[in-house]
Backbone as CSV, one residue per row, in Angstrom:
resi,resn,N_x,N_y,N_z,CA_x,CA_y,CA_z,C_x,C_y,C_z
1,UNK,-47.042,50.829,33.763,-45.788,50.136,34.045,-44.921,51.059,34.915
2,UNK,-44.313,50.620,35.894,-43.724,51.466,37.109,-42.234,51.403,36.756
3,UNK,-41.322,52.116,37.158,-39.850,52.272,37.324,-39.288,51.200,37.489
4,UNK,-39.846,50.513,38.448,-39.468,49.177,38.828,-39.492,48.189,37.800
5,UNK,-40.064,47.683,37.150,-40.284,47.514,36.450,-39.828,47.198,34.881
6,UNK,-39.451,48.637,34.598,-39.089,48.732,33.610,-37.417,48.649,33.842
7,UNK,-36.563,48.931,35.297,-35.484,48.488,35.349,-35.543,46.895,35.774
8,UNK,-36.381,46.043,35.972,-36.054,45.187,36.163,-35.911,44.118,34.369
9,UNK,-36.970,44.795,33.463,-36.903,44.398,31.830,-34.910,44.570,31.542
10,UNK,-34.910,46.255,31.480,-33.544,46.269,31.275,-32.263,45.785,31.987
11,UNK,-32.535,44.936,33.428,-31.684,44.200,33.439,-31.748,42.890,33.229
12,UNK,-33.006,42.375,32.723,-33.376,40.704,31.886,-32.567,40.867,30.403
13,UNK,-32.615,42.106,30.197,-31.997,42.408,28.716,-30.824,42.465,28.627
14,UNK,-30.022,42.772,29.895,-28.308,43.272,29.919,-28.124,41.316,30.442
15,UNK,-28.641,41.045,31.104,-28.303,39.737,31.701,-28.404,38.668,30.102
16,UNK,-29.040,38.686,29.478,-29.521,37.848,28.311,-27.923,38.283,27.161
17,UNK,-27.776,39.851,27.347,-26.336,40.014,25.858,-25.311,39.136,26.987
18,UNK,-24.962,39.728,28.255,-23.850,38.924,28.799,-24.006,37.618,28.880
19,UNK,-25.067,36.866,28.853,-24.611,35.480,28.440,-24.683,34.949,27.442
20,UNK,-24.956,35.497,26.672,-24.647,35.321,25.280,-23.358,35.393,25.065
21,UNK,-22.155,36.429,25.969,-21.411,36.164,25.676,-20.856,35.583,26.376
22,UNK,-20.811,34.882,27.184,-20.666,33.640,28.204,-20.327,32.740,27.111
23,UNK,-21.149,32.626,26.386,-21.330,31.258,25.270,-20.243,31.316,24.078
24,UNK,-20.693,33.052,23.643,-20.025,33.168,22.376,-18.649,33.034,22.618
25,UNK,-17.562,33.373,23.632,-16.574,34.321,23.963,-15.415,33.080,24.138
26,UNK,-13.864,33.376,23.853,-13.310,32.121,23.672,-11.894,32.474,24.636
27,UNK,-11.816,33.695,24.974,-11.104,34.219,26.168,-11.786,33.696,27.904
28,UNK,-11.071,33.595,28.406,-11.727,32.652,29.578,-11.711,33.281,30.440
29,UNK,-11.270,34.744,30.581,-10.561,35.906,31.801,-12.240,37.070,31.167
30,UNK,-12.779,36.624,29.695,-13.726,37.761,29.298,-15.107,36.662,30.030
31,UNK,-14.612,35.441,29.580,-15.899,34.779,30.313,-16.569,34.798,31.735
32,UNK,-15.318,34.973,32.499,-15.096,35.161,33.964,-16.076,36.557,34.475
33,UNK,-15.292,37.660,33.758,-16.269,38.993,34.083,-17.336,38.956,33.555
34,UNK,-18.063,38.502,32.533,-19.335,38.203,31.989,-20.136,37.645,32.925
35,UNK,-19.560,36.576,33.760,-20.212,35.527,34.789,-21.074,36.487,35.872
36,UNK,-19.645,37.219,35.915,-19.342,38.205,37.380,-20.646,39.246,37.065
37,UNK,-20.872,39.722,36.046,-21.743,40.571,35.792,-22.752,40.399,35.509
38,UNK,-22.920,38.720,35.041,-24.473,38.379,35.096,-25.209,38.212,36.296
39,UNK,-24.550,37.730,37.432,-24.184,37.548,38.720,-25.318,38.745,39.499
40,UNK,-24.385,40.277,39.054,-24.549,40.912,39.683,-25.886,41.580,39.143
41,UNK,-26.199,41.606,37.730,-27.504,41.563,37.499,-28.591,40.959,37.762
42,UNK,-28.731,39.342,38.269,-29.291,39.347,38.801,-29.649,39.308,40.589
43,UNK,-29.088,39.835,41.005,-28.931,39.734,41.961,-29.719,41.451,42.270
44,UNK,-29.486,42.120,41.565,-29.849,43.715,41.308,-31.740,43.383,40.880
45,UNK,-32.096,42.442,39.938,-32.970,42.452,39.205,-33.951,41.638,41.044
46,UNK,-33.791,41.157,41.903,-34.242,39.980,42.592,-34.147,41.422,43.735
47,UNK,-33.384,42.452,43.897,-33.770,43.569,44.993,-34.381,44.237,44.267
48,UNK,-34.815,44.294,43.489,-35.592,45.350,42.568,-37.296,44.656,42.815
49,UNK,-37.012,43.587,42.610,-38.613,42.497,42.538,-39.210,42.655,43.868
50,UNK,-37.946,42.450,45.316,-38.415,42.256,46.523,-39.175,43.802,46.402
51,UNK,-38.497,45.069,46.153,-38.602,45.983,46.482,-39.989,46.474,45.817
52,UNK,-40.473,45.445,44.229,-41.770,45.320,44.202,-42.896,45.451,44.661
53,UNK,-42.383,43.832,45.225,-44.003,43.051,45.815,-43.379,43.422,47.472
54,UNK,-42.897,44.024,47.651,-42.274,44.329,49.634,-42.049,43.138,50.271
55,UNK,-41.732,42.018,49.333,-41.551,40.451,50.484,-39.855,40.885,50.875
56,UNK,-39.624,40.929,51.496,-38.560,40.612,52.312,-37.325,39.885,52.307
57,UNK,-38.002,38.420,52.005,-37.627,37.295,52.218,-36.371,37.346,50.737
58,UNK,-36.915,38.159,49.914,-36.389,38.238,48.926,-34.864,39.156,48.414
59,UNK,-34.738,39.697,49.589,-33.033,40.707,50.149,-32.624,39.813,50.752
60,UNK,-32.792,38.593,51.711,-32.211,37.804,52.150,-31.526,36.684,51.061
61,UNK,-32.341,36.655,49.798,-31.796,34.881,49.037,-30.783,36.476,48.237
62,UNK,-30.930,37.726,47.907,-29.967,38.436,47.451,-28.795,38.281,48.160
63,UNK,-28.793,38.486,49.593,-27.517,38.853,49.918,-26.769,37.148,49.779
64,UNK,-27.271,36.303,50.432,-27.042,34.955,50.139,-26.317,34.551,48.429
65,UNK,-27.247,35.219,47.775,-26.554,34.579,46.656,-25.356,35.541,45.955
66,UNK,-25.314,36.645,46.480,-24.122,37.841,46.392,-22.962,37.457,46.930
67,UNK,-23.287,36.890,48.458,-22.092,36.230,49.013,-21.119,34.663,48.194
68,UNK,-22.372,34.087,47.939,-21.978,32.600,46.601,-21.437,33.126,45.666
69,UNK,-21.772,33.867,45.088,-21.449,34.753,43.839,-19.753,34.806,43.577
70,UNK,-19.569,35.408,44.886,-18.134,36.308,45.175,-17.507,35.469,45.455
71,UNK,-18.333,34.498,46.435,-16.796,33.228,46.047,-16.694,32.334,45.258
72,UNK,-17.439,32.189,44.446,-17.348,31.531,43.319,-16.563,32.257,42.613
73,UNK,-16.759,33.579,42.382,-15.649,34.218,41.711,-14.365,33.985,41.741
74,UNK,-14.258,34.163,42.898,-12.604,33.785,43.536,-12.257,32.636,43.284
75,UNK,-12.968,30.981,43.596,-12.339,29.896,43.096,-12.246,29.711,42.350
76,UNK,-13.008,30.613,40.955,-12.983,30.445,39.510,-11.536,31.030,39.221
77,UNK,-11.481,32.163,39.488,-10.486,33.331,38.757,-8.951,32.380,39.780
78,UNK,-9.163,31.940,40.746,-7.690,31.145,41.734,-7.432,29.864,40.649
79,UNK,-8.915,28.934,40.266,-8.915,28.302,39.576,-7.949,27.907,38.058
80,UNK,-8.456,29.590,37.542,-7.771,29.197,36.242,-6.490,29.929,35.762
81,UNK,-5.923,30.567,37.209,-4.767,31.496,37.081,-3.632,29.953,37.616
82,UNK,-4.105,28.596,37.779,-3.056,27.431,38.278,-2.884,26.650,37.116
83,UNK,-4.342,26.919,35.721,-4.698,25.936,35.431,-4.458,26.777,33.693
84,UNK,-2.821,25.900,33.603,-1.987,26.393,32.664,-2.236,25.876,31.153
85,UNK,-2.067,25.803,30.172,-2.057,25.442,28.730,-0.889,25.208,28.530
86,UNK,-0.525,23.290,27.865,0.372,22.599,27.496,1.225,23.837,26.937
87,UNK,2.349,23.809,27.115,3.849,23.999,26.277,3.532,23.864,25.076
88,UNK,4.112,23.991,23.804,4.335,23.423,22.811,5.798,23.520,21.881
């Protein structure tokens, strides 16, 4: 089993607790960075794979989905900084 490898297990493993707490978590600002960081795990785990098998093709759907990523971030986090809770 190669380096590669074995960091690509430990980030299936860090990606699997953060969405867990995606699910578990009832703060919506902790859900947000959870997203953000599952995000970036896999995105880490998919240059790790290209850097595997040497396809190529596979730093390209990274940077692609790094760029989605980040703005999704942003319309999320613009999203729910408008999107207030009734008065009471």
């Amino acid at each position: 089993m190669s380096f590669l490898q074995i960091m690509i297990a430990a980030l299936l493993v860090a990606s699997i607790v953060f969405g867990i707490l995606i699910l578990g978590e009832r703060n919506k600002w902790t859900r947000l960075l959870a997203y953000s960081l599952v995000s970036a795990k896999i995105i880490m785990i998919v240059v790790l794979y290209s850097l595997l098998t040497g396809i190529t093709f596979f730093l390209d759907v990274a940077i692609i989905y790094a760029l989605l990523s980040y703005v999704g971030i942003i319309v999320l986090a613009n999203y729910m900084l408008e999107w207030r809770e009734p008065k009471k």
